[in-house]
N, C-alpha and C positions, 0 to 999 in steps of 0.2 A: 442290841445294836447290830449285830452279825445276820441276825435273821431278820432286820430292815432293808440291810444293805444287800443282802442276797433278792430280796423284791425288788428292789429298784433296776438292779441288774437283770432280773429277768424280767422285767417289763421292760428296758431300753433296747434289749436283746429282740424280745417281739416288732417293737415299734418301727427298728430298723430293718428287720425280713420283710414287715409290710410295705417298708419303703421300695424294697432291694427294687422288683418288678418296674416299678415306677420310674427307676435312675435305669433302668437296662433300654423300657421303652424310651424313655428322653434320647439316651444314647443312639440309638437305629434312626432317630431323622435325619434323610437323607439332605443334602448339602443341596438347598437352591440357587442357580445362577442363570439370571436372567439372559445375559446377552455376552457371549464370551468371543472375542476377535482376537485373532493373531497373526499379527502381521508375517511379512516374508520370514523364513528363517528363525523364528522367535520361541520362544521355548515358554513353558506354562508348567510347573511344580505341583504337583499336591499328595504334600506329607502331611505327618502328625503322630500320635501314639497309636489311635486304630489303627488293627492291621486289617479288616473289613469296612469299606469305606461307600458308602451309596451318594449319588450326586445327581439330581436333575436338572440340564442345560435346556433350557426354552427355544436358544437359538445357540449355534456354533458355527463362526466362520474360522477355517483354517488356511492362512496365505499359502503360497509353495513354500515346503519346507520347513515345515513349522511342525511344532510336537507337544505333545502331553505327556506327563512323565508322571506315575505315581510312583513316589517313593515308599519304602518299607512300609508295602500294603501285599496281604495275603491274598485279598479277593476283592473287585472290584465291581458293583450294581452301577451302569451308568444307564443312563437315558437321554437323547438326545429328541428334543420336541423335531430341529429346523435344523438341519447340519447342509453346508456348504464348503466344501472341500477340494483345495486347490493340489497340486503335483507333488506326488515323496511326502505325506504328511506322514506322520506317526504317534503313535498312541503306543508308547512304553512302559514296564513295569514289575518289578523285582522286590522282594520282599525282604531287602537286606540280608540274606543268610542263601545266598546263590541262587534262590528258586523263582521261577517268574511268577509276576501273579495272576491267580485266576480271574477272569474277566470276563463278564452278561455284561452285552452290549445293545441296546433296544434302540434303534435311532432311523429316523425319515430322511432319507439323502434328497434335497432338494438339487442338490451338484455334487458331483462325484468324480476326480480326475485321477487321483492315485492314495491309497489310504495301507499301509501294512501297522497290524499289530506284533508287536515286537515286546513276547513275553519267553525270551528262551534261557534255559537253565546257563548260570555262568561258572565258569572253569575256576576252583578252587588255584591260587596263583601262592606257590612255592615264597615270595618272598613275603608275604607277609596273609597264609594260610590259619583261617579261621572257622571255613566250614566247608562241606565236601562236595562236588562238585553238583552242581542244583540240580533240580527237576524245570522241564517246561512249565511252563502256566496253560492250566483249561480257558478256552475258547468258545463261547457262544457269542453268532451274531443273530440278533434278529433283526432283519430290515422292512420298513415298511413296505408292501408291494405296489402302492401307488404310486411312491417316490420312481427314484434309479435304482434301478437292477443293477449289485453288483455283478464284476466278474471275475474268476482268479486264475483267466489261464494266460492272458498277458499281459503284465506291466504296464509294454509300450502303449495300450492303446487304452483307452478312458474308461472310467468306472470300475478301475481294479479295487480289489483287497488283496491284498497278503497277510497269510499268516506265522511267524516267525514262532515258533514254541520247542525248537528240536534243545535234548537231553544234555548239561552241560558235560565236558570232558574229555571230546572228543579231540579238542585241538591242543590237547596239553603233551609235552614231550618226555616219553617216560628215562631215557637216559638224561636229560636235562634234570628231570626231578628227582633223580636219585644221586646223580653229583651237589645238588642244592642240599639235600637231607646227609651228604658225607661230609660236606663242609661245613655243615652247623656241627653237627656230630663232633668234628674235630676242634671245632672254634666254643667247645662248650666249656663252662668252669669247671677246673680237678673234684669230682666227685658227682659232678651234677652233670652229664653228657648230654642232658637232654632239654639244658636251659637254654639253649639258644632255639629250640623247636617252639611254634607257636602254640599255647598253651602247654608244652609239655609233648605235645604225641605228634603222630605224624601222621598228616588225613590221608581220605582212601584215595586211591588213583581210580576208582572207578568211575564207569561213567555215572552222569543223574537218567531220567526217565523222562522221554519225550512228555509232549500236552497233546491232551484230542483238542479237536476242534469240530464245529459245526454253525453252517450259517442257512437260515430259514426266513423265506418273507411271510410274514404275520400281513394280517388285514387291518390288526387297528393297533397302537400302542399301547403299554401299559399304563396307568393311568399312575402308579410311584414304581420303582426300581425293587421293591417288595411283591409285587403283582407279576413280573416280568416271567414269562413262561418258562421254565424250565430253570435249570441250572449246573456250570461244567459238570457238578456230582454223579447230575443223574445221565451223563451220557458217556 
């Protein structure tokens, strides 16, 4: 009986390695959406458990002031077929644990009036500190070259990018953080001085690590978000 059941188990054990490949590639198709509009001011989410997320939009209109926000995503493949982009839009994105996320951006700007990505490391915060002050997010854009030629030296005038990725920790107050770490310290339970600190310890005040960035017009697009020429690693 023992040396049945020891086969069965390794033939279930095989069957499922054969599988493993199979559910990793299911996992990597990227997210299709045909026609995404957002009006004035209006905000657009996309969470989930990945923290690697790929997405191809066919068409994007962005009203003024309107945003993309990935939520607790490490790295982000977008592709944009037809983007149409109104004033201060933004494309945000943080990986839940202070770091911004990295972000390949392949997209044809049919209009382009103001566009900043907004991937910067965020400041570990004294009252309810969890992890230590982030890092930037990598930046690749690739723009079509027949579309609109960005530009990143002014704002004011049309067809900006901006890239937001600088190192978090810089705006934090180190005698504020250390009155905050003396009064939990004091307000802790007899024995346990370190209960009131979050998890126990007390994170670094140092700063996190800026993001590169790099933006390049291509001649044709990628054909999926898997294809997309290069990636923040290798630059």
């Amino acid at each position: 009986m023992n040396v049945m059941i020891k086969r069965l188990i390794f033939c279930a054990l095989a069957f499922i390695s054969l599988l493993g490949p199979a559910f990793a590639q299911a996992g990597s198709e990227p997210v299709r959406i045909g026609k995404l509009e957002l009006k004035k001011r209006q905000e657009y989410r996309i969470s989930g458990r990945d923290s690697l997320t790929s997405i191809v939009i066919d068409t994007l209109i962005m009203g003024d002031k309107s945003s993309i926000d990935f939520l607790n995503k490490k790295k982000v493949n977008l592709l944009i077929k037809y983007a149409v982009i109104g004033r201060e839009c933004i494309i945000r994105g943080s990986d839940g644990r202070n770091n911004g996320t990295d972000i390949v951006l392949s997209v044809n700007f049919a209009a382009l009036n103001g566009l900043v990505i907004q991937v910067p490391g965020l400041d570990a915060k004294m009252s309810n500190r969890k992890h230590d002050n982030g890092n930037g997010g990598k930046v690749l854009i690739n723009y079509l070259s027949s579309g609109v030629k960005p530009q990143m030296s002014d704002p004011r005038q049309t067809a900006f990018i901006g890239i937001n990725n600088r190192a978090g920790g810089y705006l934090t107050n180190a005698q504020t953080d250390l009155y905050t770490i003396y009064s939990q310290l004091n307000s802790g339970v007899p024995g346990r001085p370190l209960s009131q600190l979050p998890q126990g310890r007390v994170y670094s005040g140092g700063t996190g690590r800026a993001g590169k960035s790099d933006i390049r017009g291509v001649n044709e697009l990628a054909v999926s978000p898997a294809d997309q020429k290069s990636s923040p690693e290798n630059f």
